[in-house]
BANUTOR-443447 format. One record per atom (N, C-alpha, C, O): x, y, z; residue in one letter. Coordinates in steps of 0.02 Angstrom, whole numbers, plus 50000, padded with zeros to 5 digits. Each point is the difference from the previous one (the first is absolute). Example, Ala and Ser with C-alpha at 12.3 -4.5 7.8 and 13.67 -1.06 7.14 Angstrom:
residues 2
506604971650390a
499555005950000a
500455006050000a
500524999950033a
499305005449931s
500425005950003s
499615005550037s
500255005550008s
***
This chain:
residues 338
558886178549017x
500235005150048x
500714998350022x
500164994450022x
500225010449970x
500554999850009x
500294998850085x
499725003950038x
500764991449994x
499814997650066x
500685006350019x
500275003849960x
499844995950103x
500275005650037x
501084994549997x
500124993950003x
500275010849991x
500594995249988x
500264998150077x
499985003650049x
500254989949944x
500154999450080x
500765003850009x
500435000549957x
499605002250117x
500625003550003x
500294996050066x
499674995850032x
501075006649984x
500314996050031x
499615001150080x
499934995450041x
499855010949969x
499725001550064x
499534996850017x
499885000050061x
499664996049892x
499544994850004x
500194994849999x
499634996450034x
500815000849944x
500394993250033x
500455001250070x
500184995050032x
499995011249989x
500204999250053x
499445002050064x
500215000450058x
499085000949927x
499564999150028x
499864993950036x
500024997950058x
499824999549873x
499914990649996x
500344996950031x
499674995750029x
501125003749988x
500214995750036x
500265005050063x
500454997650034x
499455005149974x
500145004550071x
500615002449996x
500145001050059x
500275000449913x
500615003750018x
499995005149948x
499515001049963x
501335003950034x
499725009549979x
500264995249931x
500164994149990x
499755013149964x
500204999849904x
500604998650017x
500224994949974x
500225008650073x
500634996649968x
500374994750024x
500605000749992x
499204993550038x
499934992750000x
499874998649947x
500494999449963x
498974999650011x
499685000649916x
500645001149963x
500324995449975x
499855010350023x
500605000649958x
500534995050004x
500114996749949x
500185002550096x
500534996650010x
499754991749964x
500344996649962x
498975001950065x
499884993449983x
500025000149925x
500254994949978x
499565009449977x
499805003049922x
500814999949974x
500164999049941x
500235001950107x
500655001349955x
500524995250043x
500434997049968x
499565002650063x
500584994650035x
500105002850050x
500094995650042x
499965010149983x
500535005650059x
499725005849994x
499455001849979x
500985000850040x
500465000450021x
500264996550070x
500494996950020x
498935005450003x
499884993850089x
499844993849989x
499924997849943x
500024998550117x
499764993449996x
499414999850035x
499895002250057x
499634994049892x
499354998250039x
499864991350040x
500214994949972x
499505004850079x
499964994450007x
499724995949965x
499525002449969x
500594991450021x
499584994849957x
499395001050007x
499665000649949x
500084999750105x
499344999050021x
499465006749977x
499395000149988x
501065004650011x
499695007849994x
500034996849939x
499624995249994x
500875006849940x
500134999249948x
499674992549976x
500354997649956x
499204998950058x
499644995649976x
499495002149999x
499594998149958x
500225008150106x
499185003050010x
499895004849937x
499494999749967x
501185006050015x
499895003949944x
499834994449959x
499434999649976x
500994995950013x
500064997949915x
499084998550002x
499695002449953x
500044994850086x
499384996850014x
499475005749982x
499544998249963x
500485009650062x
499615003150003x
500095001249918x
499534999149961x
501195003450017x
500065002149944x
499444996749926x
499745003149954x
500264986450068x
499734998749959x
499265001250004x
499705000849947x
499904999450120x
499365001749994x
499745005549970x
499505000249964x
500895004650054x
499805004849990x
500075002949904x
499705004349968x
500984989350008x
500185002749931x
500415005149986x
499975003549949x
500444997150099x
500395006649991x
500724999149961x
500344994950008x
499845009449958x
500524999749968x
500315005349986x
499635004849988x
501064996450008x
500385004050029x
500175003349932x
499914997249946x
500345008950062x
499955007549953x
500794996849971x
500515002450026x
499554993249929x
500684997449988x
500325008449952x
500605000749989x
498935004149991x
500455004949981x
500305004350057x
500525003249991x
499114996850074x
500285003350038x
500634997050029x
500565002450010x
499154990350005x
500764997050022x
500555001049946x
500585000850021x
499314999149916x
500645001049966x
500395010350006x
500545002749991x
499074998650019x
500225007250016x
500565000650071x
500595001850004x
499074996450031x
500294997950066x
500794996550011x
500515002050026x
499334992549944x
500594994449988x
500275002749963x
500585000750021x
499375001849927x
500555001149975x
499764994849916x
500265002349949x
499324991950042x
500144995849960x
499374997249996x
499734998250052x
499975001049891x
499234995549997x
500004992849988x
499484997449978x
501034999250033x
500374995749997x
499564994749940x
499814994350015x
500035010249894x
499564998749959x
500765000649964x
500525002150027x
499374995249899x
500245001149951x
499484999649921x
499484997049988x
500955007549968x
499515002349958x
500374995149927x
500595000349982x
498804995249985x
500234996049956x
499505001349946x
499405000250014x
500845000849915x
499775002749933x
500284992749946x
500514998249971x
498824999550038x
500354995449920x
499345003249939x
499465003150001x
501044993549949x
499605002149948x
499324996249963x
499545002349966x
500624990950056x
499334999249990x
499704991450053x
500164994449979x
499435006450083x
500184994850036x
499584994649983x
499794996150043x
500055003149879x
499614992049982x
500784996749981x
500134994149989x
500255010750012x
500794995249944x
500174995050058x
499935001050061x
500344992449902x
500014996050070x
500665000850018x
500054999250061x
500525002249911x
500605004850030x
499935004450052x
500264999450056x
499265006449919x
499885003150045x
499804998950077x
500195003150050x
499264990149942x
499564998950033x
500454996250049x
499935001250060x
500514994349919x
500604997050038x
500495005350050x
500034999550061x
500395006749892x
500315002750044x
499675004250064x
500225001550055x
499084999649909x
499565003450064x
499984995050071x
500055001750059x
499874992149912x
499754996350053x
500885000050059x
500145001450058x
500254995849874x
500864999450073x
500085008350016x
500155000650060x
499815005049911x
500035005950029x
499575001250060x
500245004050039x
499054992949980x
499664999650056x
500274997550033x
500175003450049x
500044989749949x
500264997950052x
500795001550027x
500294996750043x
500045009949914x
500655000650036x
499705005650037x
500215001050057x
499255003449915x
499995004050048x
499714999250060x
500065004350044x
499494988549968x
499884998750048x
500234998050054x
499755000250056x
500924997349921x
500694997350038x
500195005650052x
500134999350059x
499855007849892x
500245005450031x
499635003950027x
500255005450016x
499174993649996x
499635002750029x
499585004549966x
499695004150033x
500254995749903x
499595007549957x
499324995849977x
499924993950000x
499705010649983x
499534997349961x
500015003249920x
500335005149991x
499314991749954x
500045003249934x
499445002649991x
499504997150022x
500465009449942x
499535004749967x
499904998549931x
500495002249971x
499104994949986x
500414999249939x
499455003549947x
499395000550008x
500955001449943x
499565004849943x
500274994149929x
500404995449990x
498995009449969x
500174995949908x
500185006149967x
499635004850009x
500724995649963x
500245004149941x
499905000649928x
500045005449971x
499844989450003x
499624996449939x
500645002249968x
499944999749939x
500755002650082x
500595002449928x
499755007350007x
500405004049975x
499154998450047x
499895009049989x
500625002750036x
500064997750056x
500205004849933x
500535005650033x
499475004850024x
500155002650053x
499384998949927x
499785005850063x
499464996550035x
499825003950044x
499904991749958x
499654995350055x
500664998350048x
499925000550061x
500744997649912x
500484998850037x
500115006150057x
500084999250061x
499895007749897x
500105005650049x
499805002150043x
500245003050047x
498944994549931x
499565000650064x
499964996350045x
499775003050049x
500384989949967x
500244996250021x
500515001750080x
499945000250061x
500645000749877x
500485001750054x
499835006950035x
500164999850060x
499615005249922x
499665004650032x
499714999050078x
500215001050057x
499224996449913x
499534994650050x
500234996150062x
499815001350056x
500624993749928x
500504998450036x
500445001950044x
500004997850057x
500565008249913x
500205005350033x
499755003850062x
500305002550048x
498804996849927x
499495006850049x
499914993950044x
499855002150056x
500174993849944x
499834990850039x
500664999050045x
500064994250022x
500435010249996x
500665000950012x
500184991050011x
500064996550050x
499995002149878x
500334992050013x
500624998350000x
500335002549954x
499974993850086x
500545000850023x
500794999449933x
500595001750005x
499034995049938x
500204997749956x
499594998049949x
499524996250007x
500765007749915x
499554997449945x
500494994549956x
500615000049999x
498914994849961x
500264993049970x
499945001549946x
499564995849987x
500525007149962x
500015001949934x
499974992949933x
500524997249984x
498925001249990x
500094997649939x
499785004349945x
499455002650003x
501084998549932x
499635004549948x
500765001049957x
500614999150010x
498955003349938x
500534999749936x
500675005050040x
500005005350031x
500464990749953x
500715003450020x
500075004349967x
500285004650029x
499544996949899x
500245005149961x
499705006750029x
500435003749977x
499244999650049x
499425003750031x
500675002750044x
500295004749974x
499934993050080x
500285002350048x
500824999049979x
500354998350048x
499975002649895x
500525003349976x
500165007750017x
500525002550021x
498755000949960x
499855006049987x
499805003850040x
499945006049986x
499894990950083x
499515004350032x
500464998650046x
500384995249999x
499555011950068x
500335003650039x
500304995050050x
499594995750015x
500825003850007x
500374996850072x
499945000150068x
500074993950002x
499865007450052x
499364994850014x
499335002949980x
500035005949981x
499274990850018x
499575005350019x
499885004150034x
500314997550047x
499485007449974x
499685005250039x
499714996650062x
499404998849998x
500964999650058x
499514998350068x
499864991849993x
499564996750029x
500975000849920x
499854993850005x
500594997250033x
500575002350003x
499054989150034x
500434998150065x
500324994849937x
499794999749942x
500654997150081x
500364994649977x
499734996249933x
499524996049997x
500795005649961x
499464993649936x
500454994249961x
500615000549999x
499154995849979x
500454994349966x
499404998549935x
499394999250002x
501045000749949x
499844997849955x
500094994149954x
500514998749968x
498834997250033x
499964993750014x
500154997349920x
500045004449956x
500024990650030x
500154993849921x
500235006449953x
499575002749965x
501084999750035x
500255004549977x
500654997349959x
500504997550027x
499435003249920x
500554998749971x
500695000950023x
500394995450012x
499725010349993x
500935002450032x
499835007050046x
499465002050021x
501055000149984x
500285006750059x
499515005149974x
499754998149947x
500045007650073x
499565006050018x
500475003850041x
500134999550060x
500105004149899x
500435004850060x
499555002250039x
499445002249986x
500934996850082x
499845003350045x
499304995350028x
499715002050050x
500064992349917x
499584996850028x
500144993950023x
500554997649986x
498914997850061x
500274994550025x
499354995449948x
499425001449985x
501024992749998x
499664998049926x
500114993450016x
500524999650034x
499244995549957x
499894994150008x
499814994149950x
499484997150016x
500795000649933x
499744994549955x
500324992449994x
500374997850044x
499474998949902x
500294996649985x
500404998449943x
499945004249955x
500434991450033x
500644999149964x
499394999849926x
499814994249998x
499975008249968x
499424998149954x
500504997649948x
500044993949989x
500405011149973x
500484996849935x
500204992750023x
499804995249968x
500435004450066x
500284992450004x
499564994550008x
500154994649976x
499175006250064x
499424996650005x
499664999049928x
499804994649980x
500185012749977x
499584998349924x
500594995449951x
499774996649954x
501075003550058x
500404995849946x
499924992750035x
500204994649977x
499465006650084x
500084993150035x
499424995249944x
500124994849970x
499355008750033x
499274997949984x
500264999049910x
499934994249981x
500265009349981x
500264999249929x
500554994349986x
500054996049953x
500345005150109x
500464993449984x
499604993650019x
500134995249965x
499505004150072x
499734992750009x
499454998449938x
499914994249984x
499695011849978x
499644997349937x
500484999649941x
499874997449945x
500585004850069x
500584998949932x
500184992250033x
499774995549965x
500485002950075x
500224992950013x
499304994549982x
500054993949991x
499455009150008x
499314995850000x
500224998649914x
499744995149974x
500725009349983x
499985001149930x
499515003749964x
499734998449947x
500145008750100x
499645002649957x
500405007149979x
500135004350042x
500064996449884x
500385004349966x
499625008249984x
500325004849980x
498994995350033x
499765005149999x
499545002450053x
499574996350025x
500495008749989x
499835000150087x
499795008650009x
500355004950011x
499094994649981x
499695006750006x
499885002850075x
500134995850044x
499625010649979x
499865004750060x
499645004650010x
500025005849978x
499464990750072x
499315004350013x
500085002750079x
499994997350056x
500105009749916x
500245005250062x
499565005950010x
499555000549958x
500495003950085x
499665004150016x
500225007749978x
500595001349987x
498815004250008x
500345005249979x
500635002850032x
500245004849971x
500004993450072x
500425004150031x
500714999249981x
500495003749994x
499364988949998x
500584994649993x
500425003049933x
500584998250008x
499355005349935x
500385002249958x
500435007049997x
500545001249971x
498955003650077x
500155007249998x
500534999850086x
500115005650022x
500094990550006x
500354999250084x
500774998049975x
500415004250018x
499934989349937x
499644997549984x
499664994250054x
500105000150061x
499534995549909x
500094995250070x
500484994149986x
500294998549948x
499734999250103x
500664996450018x
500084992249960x
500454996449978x
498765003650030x
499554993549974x
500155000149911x
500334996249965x
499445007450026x
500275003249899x
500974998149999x
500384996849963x
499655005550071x
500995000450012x
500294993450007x
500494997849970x
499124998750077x
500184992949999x
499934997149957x
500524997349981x
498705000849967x
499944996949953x
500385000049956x
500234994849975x
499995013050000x
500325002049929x
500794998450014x
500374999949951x
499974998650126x
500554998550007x
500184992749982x
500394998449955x
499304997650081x
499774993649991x
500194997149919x
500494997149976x
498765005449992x
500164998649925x
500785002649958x
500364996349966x
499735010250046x
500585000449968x
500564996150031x
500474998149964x
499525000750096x
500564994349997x
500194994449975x
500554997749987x
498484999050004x
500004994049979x
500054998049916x
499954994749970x
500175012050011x
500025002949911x
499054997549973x
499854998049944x
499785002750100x
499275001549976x
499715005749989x
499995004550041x
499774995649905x
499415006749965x
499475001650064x
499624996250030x
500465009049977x
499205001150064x
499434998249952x
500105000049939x
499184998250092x
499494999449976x
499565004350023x
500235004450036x
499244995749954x
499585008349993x
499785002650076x
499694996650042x
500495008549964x
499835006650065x
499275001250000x
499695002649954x
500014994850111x
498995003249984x
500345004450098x
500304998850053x
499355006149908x
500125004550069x
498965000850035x
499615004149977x
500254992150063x
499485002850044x
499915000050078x
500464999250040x
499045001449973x
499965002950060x
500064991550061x
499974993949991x
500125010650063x
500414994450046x
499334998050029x
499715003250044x
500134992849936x
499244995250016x
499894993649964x
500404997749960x
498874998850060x
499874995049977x
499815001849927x
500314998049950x
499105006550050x
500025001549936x
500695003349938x
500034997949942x
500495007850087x
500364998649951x
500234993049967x
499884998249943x
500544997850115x
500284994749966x
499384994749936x
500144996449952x
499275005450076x
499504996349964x
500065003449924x
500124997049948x
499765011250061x
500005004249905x
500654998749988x
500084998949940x
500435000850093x
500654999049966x
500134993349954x
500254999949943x
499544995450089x
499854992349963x
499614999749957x
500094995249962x
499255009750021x
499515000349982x
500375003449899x
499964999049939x
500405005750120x
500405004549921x
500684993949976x
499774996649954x
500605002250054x
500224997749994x
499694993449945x
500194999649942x
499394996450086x
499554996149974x
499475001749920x
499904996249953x
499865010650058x
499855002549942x
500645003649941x
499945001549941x
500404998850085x
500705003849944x
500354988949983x
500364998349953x
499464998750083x
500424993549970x
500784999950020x
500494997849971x
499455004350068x
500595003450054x
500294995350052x
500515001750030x
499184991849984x
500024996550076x
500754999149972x
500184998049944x
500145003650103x
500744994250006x
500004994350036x
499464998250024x
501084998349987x
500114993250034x
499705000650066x
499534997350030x
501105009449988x
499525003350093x
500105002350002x
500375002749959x
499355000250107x
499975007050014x
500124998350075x
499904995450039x
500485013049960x
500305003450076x
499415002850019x
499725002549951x
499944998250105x
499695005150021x
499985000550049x
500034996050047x
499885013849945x
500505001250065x
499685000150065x
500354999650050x
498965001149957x
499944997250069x
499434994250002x
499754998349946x
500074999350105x
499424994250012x
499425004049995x
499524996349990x
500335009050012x
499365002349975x
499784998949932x
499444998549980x
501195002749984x
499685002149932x
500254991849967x
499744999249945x
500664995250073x
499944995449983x
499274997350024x
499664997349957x
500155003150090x
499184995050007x
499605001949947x
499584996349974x
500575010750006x
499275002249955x
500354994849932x
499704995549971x
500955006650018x
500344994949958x
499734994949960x
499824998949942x
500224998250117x
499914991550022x
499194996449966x
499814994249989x
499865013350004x
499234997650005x
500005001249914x
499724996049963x
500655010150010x
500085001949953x
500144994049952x
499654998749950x
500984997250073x
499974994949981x
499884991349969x
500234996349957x
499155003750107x
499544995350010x
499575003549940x
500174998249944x
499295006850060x
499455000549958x
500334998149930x
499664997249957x
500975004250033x
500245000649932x
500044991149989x
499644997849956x
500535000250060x
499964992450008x
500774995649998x
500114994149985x
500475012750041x
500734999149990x
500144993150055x
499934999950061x
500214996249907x
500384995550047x
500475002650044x
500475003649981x
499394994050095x
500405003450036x
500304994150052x
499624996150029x
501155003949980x
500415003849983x
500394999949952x
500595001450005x
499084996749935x
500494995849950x
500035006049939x
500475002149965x
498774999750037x
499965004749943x
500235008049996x
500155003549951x
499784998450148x
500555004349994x
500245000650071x
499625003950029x
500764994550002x
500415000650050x
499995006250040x
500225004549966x
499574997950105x
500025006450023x
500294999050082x
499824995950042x
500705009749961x
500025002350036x
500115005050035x
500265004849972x
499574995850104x
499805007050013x
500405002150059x
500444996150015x
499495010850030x
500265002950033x
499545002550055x
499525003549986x
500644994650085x
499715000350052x
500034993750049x
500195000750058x
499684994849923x
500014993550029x
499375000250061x
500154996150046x
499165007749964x
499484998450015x
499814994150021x
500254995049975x
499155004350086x
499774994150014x
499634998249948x
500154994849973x
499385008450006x
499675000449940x
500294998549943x
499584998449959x
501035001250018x
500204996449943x
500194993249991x
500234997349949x
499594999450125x
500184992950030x
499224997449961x
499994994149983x
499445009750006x
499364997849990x
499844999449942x
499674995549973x
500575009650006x
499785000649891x
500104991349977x
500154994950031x
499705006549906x
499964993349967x
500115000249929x
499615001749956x
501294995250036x
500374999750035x
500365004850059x
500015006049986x
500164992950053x
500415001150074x
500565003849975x
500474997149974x
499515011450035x
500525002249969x
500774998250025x
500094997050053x
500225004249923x
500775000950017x
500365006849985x
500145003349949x
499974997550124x
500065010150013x
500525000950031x
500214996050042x
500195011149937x
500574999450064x
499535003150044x
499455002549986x
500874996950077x
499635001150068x
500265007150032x
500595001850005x
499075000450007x
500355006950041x
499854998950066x
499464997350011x
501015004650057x
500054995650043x
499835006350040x
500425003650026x
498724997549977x
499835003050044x
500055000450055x
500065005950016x
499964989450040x
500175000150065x
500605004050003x
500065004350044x
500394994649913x
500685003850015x
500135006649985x
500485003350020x
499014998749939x
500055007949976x
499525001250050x
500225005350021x
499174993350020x
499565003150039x
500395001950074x
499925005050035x
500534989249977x
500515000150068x
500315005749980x
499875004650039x
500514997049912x
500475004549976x
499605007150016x
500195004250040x
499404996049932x
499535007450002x
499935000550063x
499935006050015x
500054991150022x
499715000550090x
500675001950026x
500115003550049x
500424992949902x
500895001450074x
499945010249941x
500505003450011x
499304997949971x
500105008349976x
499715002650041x
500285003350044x
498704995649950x
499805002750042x
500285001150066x
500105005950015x
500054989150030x
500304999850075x
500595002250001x
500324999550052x
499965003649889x
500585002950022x
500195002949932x
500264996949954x
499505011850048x
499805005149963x
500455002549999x
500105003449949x
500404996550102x
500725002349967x
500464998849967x
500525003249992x
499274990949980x
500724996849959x
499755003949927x
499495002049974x
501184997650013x
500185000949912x
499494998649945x
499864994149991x
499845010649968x
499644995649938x
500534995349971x
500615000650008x
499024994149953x
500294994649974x
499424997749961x
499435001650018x
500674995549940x
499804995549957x
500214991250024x
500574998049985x
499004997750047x
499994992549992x
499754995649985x
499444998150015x
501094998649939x
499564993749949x
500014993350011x
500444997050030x
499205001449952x
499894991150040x
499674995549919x
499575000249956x
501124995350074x
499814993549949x
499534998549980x
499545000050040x
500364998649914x
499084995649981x
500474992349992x
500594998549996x
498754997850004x
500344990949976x
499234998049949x
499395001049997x
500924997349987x
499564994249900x
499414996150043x
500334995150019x
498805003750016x
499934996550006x
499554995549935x
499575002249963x
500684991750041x
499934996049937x
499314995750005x
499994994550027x
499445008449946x
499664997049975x
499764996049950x
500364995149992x
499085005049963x
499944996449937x
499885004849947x
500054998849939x
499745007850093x
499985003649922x
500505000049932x
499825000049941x
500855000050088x
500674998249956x
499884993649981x
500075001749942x
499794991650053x
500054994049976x
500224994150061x
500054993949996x
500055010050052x
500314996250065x
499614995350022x
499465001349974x
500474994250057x
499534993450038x
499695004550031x
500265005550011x
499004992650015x
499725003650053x
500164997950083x
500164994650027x
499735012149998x
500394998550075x
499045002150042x
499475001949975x
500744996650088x
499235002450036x
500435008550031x
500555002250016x
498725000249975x
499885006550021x
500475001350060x
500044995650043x
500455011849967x
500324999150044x
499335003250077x
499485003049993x
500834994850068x
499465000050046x
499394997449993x
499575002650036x
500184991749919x
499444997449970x
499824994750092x
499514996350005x
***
């Protein structure tokens, strides 16, 4: 049986004073309540279980002081990282996060932001294939402020946010070429060829500088299991090169395992490294070596847009740095934060 909802007139029963004391205590003010009153609401409020119509307060205010965040898939431990420093900037600022999965659907995405929108959140956090929103209209329809998150470059007219990826993937190629490995293959994701991605751009820059032949392209999906069939194909065509780039820590772990069953000496038999720099790649075995994308600093970044919706779209990119594990041939180091 469904119980009766508590309303504010019943907490202001409970502790003796009218609803709109209640109010004021529920929202800050507009007046001031005494401590003593305003300790009796908060008191009645919890007996009783009452909790406040946060859609009405956002009607009111002006602001639901929520923001609306879409990644594409939240087992990725990238993902799972920037979610976590994006919580805590918005907690800095006072918002809370809404967050949805997208799985890569563009129209799960739509519904999404839809949803969101009807959720009047004060701000949506956008992760999803950049190529998608080339094409589609400027701003949305009734949508508040958005930034679009691990984005390669500029979006007219959008506020876009990534990291330096080309220079992070020649970073990761130049340190297995210094290890001496002359053939150096790249296990990337579908997206990564048709954008292009930045990660593909780096590698193939890299080598042609260094006057090396690329080694073989496995394009799958951005997970544990791609990187696992990618090694897997690779492995059945007689294909392994020295090492391999891959482009993020998802699809190197599946990699990694790909590796082991096969019985490849590692890191000798083939050298890998990857892109993300994950806590989780501090754990594999061997301990990848990833550039790092410096989430804290792109999650701060997304929060100074949100809080201030009037500035200029822009596009800002942030350094990655090499962290050096043993997957490349390097000594082993302990887990970082271990």
């Amino acid at each position: 049986m469904q119980t009766a909802r508590v309303t504010r007139a019943d907490v202001a029963r409970a502790a003796g004073v009218s609803t709109a004391v209640v109010s004021y205590v529920v929202n800050g003010g507009p007046r001031p309540v005494a401590a003593e009153t305003a300790t009796r609401v908060r008191e009645a409020m919890a007996t009783l279980g009452y909790q406040p119509d946060l859609t009405a307060r956002a009607l009111k205010r002006g602001s639901s002081q929520t923001l609306g965040l879409i990644l594409m898939d939240t087992l990725n431990p990238f993902f799972a990282e920037l979610h976590q420093e994006l919580q805590r900037a918005a907690a800095a600022h006072g918002f809370h996060l809404v967050v949805g999965e997208s799985h890569g659907d563009a129209q799960v995405e739509q519904e999404l932001i839809t949803e969101l929108i009807g959720r009047r959140v004060d701000g949506l956090l956008l992760m999803s294939s950049g190529e998608r929103w080339r094409s589609e209209p400027v701003p949305h329809p009734g949508a508040p402020v958005t930034v679009h998150l691990d984005t390669a470059g500029a979006l007219a007219g959008r506020h876009t946010i990534g990291p330096d990826a080309q220079t992070g993937a020649r970073d990761a190629v130049a340190h297995l070429a210094d290890h001496g490995a002359t053939r150096i293959g790249l296990v990337i994701g579908p997206e990564g060829l048709a954008t292009p991605d930045p990660r593909l751009a780096g590698w193939r820059a890299e080598l042609a500088e260094r006057g090396l032949t690329e080694g073989p392209i496995v394009i799958e999906e951005w997970s544990n299991a791609g990187g696992y069939r990618a090694v897997r194909d690779l492995l059945a065509r007689g294909d392994l090169p020295e090492a391999l780039l891959v482009a993020s820590d998802a699809q190197a772990i599946g990699a990694l395992r790909a590796l082991h069953e096969a019985g490849i000496d590692l890191p000798t038999g083939c050298r890998v490294a990857s892109f993300d720099g994950t806590h989780a790649g501090g754990y594999t075995w061997p301990a990848l070596t990833s550039a790092r994308q410096p989430t804290a600093a792109m999650a701060a970044a997304a929060l100074e847009v949100i809080t201030d919706p009037g500035r200029e779209s822009a596009h800002r990119s942030f350094p990655v740095d090499l962290v050096i594990r043993e997957s490349c041939g390097c000594p082993a180091t302990p887990p970082r934060n271990a």
